[in-house]
C-alpha positions in Angstrom: -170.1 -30.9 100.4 -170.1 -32.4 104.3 -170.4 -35.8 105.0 -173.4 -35.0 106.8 -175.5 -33.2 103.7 -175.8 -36.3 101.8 -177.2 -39.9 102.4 -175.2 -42.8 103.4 -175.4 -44.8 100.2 -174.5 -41.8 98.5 -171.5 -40.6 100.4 -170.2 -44.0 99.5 -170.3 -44.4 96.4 -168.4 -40.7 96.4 -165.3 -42.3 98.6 -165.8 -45.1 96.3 -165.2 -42.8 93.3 -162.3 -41.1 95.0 -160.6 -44.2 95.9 -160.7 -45.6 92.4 -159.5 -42.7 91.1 -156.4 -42.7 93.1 -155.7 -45.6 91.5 -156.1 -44.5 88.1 -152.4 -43.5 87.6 -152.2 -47.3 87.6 -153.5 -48.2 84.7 -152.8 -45.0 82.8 -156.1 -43.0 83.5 -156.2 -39.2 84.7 -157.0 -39.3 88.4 -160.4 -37.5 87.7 -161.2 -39.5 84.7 -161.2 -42.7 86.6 -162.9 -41.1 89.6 -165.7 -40.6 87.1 -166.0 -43.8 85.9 -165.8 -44.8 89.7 -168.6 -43.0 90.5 -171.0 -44.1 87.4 -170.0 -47.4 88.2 -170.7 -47.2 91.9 -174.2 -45.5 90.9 -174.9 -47.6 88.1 -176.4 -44.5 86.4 -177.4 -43.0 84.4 -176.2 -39.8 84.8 -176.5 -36.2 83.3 -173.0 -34.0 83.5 -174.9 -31.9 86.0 -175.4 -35.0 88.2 -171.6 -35.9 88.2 -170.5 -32.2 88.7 -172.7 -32.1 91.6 -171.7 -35.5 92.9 -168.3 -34.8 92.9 -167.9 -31.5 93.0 -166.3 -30.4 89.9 -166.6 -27.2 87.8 -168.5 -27.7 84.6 -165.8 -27.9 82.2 -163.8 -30.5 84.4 -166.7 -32.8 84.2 -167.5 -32.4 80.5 -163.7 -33.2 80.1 -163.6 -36.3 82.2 -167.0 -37.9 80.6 -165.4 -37.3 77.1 -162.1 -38.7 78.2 -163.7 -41.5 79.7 -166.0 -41.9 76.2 -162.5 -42.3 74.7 -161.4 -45.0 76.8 -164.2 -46.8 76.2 -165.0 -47.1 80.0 -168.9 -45.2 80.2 -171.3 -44.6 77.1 -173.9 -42.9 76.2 -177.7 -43.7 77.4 -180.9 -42.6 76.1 -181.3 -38.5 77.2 -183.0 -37.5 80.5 -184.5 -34.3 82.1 -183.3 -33.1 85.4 -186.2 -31.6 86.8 -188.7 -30.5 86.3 -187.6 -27.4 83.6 -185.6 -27.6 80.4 -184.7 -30.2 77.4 -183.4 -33.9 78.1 -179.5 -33.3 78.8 -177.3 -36.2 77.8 -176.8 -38.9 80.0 -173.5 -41.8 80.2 -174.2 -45.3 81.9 -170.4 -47.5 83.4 -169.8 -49.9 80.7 -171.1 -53.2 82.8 -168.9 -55.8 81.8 -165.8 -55.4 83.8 -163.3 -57.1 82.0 -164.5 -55.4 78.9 -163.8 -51.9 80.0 -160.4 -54.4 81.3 -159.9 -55.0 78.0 -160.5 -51.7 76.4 -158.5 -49.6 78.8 -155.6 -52.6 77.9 -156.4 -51.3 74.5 -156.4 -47.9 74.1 -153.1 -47.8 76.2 -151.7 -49.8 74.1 -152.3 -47.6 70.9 -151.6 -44.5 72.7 -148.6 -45.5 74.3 -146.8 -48.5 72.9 -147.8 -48.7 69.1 -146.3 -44.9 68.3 -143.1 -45.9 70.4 -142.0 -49.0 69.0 -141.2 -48.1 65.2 -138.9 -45.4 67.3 -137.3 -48.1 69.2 -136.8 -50.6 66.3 -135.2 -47.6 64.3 -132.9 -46.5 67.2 -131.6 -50.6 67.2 -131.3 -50.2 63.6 -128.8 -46.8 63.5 -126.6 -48.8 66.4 -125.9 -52.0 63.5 -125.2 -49.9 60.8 -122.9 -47.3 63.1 -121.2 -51.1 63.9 -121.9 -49.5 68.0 -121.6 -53.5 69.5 -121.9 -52.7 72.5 -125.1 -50.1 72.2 -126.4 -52.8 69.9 -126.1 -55.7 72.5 -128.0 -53.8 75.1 -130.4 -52.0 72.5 -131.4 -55.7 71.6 -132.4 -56.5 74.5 -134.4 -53.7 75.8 -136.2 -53.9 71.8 -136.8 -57.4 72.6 -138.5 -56.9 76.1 -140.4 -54.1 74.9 -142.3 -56.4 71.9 -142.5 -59.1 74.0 -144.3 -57.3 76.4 -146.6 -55.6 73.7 -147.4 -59.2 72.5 -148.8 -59.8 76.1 -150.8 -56.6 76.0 -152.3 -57.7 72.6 -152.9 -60.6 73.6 -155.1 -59.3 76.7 -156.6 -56.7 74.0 -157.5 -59.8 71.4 -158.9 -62.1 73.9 -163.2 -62.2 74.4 -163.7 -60.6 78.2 -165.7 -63.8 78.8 -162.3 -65.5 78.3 -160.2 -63.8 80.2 -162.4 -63.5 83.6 -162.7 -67.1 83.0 -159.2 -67.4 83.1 -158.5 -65.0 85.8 -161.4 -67.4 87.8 -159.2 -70.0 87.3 -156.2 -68.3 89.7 -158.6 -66.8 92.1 -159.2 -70.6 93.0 -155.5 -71.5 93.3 -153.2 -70.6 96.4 -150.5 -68.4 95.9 -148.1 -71.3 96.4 -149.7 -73.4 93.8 -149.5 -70.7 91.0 -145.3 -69.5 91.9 -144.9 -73.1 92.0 -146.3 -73.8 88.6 -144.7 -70.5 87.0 -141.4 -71.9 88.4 -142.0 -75.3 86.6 -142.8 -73.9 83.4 -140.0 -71.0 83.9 -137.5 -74.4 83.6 -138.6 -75.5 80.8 -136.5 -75.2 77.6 -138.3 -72.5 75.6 -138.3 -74.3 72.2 -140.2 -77.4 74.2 -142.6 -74.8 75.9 -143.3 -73.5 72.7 -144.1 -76.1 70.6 -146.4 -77.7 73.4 -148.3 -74.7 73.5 -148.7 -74.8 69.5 -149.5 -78.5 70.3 -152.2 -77.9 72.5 -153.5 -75.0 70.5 -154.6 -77.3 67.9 -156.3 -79.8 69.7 -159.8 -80.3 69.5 -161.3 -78.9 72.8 -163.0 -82.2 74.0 -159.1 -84.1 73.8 -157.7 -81.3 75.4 -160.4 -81.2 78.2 -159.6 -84.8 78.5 -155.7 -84.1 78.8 -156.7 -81.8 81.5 -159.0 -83.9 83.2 -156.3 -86.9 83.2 -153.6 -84.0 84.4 -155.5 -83.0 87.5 -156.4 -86.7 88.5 -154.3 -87.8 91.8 -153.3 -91.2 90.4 -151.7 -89.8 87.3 -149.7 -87.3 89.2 -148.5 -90.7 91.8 -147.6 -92.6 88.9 -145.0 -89.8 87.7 -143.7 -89.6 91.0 -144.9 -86.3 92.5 -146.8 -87.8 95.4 -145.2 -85.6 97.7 -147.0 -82.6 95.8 -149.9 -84.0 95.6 -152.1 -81.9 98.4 -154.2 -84.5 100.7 
């Protein structure tokens, strides 16, 4: 369909969809799935198949297989039934799942069963075979590709674990820094000995949250920060 055969808002919210399903690849979701979920969540919805097909002009068994992939991932669900016209029975219709960071979290989640839980008992047994075939140098490198890999699935599960409320709160937090504040913190805490790192985290874990809003209230204040002799950090 021509620009020109549809409304404004409407032709929109289709280069919307198309331009967030180009970036689907990036977070593991078919093209046409995420362009889908693009479009419901541009629209708001909801929205029959017949609607979507239309909207983005895709044959009817391409759009029945993008709404059930993107049921899967957890990104759109399924609203009350509603007729399209004025003829025939209430077709299902799918609504965007509202809460950003919670379709966030869920596409963090289902990649992580589909793609990282099935590989890592492969990995861990490949690591295993190189010790017991005494392969030293296979093992050295195998050890710490193994490591990397469950470190980074730790960091995945941790996104997966964590309330969406948390983590835009938390991702608030750095939209309010400079980019120069946050490289210099992560190279401050990057020289830190890891066995100190750690246990101040498990310290701070355990805190009651009222003491540790007051260590973080005394940390941000400008005359704490003097006294340890950062002043020149310390923006105006």
């Amino acid at each position: 369909m021509r620009p020109g055969d549809v409304g404004v808002e409407e032709q929109i919210r289709r280069d919307f969809a198309v331009g967030w399903g180009r970036i689907g690849a990036a977070w593991g979701v078919a093209p046409s799935t995420a362009t889908v979920q693009g479009y419901l969540l541009a629209h708001g919805g909801p929205l029959t198949e017949s609607e979507v097909r239309e909207a983005l002009g895709l044959s009817h068994r391409a759009a029945l297989i993008a709404l059930a992939e993107c049921e899967s991932w957890g990104i759109i669900e399924q609203d009350e039934p509603r007729r399209v016209g004025q003829r025939g029975p209430a077709a299902r219709a799918w609504v965007p799942v509202g809460d950003h960071w919670e379709w966030f979290r869920r596409v963090a989640e289902v990649r992580k069963v589909r793609e990282t839980d099935p590989v890592l008992p492969l990995l861990d047994e490949c690591r295993t075979r190189a010790a017991a075939a005494h392969a030293h140098g296979l093992l050295e490198r195998l050890d710490e590709l193994v490591a990397f890999v469950h470190l980074f699935d730790i960091g995945i599960g941790t996104v997966v674990r964590t309330d969406p409320a948390v983590l835009a709160r938390l991702f608030d937090v750095l939209g309010r820094l400079d980019s120069a504040t946050i490289d210099r913190l992560v190279v401050r805490l990057a020289a830190l000995p890891e066995d100190e790192l750690a246990a101040a985290a498990r310290t701070l874990a355990g805190l009651p949250p009222g003491t540790l809003r007051r260590m973080v209230n005394l940390a941000g204040s400008r005359p704490l920060a003097r006294m340890l002799g950062s002043r020149r950090e310390v923006p105006d």
